[in-house]
C-alpha positions as CSV (number, residue, x, y, z in Angstrom):
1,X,-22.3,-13.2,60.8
2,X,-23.6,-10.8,62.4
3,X,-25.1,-6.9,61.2
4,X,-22.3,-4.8,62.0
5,X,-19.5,-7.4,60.0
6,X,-21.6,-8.3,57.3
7,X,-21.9,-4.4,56.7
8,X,-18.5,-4.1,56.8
9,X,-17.8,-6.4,54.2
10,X,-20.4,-5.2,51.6
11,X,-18.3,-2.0,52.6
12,X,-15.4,-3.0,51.1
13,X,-16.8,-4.9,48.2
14,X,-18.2,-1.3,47.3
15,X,-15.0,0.3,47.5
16,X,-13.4,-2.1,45.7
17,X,-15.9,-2.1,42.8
18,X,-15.7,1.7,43.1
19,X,-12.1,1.3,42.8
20,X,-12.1,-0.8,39.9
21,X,-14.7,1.0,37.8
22,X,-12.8,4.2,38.3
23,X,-9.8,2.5,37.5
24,X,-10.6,1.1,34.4
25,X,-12.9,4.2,32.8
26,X,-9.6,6.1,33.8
27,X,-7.4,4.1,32.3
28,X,-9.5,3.7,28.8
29,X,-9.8,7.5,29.4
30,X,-6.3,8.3,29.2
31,X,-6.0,6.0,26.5
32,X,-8.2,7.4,24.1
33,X,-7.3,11.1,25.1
34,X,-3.7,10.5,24.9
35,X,-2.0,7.4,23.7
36,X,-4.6,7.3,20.7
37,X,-4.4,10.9,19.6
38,X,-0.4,10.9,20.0
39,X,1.2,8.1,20.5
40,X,4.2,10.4,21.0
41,X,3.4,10.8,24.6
42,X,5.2,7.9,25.8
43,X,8.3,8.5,23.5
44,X,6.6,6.6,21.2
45,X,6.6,7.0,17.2
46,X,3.7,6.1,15.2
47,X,6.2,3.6,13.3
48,X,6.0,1.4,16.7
49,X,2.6,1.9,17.1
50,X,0.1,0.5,14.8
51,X,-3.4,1.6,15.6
52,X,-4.9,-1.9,15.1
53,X,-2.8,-2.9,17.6
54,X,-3.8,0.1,19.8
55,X,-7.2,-1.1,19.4
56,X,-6.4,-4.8,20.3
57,X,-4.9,-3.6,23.4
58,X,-7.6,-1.4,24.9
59,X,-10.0,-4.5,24.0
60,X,-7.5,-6.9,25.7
61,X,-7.7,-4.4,29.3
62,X,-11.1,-3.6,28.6
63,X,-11.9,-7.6,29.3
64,X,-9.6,-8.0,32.2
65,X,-11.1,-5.1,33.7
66,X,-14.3,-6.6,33.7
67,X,-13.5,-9.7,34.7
68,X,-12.2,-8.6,37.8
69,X,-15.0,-6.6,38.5
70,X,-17.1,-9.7,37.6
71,X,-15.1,-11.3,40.4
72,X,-15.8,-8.6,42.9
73,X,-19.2,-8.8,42.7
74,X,-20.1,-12.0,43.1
75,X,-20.1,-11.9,46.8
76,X,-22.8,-9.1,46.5
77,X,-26.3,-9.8,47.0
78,X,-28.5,-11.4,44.3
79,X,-29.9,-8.1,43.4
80,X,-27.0,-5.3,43.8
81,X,-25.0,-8.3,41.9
82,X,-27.1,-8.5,38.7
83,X,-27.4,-4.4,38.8
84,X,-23.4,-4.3,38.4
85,X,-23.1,-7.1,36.1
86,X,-25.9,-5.5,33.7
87,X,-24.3,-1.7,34.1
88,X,-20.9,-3.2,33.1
89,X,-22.4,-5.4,30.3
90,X,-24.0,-1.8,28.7
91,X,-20.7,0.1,29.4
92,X,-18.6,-3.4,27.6
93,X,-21.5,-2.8,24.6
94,X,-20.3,0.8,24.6
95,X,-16.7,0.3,24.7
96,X,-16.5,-2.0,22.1
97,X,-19.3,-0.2,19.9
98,X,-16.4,2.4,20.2
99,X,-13.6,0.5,19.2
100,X,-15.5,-1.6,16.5
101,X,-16.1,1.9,14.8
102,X,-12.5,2.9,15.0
103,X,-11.6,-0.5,13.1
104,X,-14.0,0.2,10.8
105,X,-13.1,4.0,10.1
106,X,-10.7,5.7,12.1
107,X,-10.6,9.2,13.6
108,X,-7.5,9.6,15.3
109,X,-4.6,11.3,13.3
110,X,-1.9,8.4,13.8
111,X,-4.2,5.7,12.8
112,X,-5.3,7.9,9.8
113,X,-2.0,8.5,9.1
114,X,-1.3,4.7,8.9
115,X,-3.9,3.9,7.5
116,X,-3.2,5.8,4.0
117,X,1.1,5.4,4.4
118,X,2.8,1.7,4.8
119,X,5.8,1.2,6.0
120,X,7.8,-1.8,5.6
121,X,11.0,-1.9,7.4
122,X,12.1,-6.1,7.2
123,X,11.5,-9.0,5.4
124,X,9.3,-11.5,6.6
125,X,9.9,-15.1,7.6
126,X,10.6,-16.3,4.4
127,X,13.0,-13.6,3.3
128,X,10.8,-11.5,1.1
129,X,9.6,-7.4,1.2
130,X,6.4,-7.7,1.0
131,X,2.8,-6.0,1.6
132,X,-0.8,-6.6,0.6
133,X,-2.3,-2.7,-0.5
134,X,-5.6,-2.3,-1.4
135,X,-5.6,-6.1,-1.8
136,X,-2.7,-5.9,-4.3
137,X,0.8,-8.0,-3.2
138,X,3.2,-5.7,-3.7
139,X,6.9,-7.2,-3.2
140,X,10.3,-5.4,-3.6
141,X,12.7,-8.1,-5.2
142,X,15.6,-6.0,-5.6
143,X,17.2,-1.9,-6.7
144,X,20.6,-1.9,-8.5
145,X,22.5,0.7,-10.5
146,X,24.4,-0.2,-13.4
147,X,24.7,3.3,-15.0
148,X,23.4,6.5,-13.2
149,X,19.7,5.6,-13.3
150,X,19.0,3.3,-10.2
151,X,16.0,0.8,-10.9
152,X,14.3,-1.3,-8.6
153,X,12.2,-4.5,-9.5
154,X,8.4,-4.9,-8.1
155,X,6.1,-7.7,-8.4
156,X,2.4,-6.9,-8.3
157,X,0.0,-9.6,-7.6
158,X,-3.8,-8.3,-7.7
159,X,-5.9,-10.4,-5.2
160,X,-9.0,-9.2,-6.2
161,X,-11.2,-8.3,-9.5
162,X,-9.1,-7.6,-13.1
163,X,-8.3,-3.7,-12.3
164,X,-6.5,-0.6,-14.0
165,X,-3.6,0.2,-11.7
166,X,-1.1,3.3,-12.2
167,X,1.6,4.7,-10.2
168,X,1.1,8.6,-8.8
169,X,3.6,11.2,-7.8
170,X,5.7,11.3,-5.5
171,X,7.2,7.9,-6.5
172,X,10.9,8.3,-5.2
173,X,13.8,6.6,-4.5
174,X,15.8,8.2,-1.9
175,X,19.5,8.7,-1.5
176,X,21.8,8.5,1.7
177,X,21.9,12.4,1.4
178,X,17.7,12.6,1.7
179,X,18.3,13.6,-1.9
180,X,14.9,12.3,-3.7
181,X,15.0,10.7,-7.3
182,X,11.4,10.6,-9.0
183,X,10.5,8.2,-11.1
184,X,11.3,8.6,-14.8
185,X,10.4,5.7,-17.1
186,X,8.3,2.2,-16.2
187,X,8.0,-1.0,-16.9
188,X,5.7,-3.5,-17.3
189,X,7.2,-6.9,-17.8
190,X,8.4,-6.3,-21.2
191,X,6.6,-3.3,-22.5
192,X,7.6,0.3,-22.1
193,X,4.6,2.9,-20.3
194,X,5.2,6.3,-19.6
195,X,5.8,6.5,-15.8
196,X,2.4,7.6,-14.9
197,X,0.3,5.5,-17.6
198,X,-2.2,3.3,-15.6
199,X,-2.0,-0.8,-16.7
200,X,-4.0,-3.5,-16.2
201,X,-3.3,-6.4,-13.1
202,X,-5.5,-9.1,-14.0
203,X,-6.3,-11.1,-11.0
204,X,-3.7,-13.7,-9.5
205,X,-1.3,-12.7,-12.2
206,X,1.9,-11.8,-11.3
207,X,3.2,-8.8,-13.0
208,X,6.5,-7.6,-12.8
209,X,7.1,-3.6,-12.7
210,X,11.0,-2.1,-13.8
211,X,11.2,1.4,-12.2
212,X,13.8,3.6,-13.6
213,X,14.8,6.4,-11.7
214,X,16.1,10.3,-12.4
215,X,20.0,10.0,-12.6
216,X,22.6,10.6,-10.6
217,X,26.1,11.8,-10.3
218,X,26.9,9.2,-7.6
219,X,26.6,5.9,-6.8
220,X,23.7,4.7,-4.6
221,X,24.8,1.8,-2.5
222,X,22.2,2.0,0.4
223,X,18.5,3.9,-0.2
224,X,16.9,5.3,3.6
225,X,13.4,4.5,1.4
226,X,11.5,3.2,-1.7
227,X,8.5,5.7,-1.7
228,X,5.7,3.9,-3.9
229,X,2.2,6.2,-4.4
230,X,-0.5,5.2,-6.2
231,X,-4.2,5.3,-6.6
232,X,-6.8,2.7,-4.9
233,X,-10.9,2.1,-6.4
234,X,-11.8,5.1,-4.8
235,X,-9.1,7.0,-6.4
236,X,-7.6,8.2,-3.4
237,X,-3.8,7.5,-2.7
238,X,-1.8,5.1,-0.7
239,X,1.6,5.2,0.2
240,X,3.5,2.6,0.4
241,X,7.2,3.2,2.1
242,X,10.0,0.3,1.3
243,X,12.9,1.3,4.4
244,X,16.1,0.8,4.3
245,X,16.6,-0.4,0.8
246,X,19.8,-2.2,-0.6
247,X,21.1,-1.2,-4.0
248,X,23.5,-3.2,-5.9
């Protein structure tokens, strides 16, 4: 091959590489500046959106990028080579320094957002409404009204040390109007608690919570949302959001 050809091709390989790297620091740009902020952009809510998943997919494109830019430079010469593949093994450290702190502690609003409030629009495989808070199982059996105060039926299942656990305001129950009914008595198994008094969950105990709500004139047949808040270890609150409820 001779001088003028084998210029030509290290040519392209550059442009390509250039190509690539541009591409994929554009792409993570936009990423982070846009789709990570506001998720909105894209006509996106952040109830489609969950921010691990965010982070799974930048990580996901991150690698592909690399690996085609692995690809590209092998062709390179032994030195320009191992230059490329050691800049894009300290930009992979960065990038993933980046999205390993965002796992651990997030900074974007959405993911923030999500974070503290949990929504729960399905049951899962097996039939049941259920989510793990603060390593606590809660599970939605069922809401009925039989008078003019709507209750709904929890199960608590602590996964982790015996723990004092109490409910916060709001706790709601909302009707099809948006209408809001707090919570007015509680609960637990058998015994009777003021609605805010906190209770112990011993560990892998289930514990069954009866919330009784405000009354109402009407009848609620179908609830947009079970709104459960309460306080973690660190005393700060999480939200935990039950949609589209069925009261019978």
């Amino acid at each position: 091959m001779d001088a003028a050809a084998k210029s030509n091709k290290l040519s392209t390989i550059f442009t390509k590489l250039t190509a690539g790297i541009g591409s994929l620091l554009g792409i993570l740009w936009g990423i982070f500046t846009y789709v990570f902020p506001d998720p909105s952009v894209f006509g996106f809510g952040i109830e489609f959106l969950n921010w691990r998943t965010m982070i799974a997919v930048v990580a996901a494109l991150t690698l592909l990028g690399a690996f085609c830019i692995i690809v590209l430079a092998r062709k390179l010469p032994d030195l320009l080579k191992h230059s490329v593949w050691l800049l894009l093994a300290l930009m992979l450290c960065g990038v993933f320094f980046k999205l390993g702190s965002e796992y651990a502690k997030p900074s974007f609003d959405f993911a923030r957002s999500q974070k503290v409030i949990l929504e729960n629009s399905n049951a899962n495989v097996f039939g049941k409404r259920v989510e793990t808070v603060d390593n606590v199982r809660i599970e939605l059996l069922d809401c009925e009204q039989n008078g003019q105060a709507p209750t709904c039926s929890i199960v608590l299942t602590n996964n982790n040390s015996d723990r004092d656990f109490r409910l916060a305001s709001p706790t709601s129950l909302f009707e099809e109007t948006g209408g809001a009914l707090n919570l007015a008595q509680l609960r637990v198994g058998d015994a009777k608690y003021d609605r805010w008094d906190s209770f112990q969950l011993i560990r892998n105990v289930p514990t069954r919570l009866t919330l009784i709500f405000e009354t109402t004139r009407g009848r609620v047949k179908a609830s947009p949302a079970l709104k459960l808040t309460f306080r973690d270890r660190d005393h700060k609150d999480n939200v935990l959001k039950f949609n589209e409820v069925t009261v019978n």
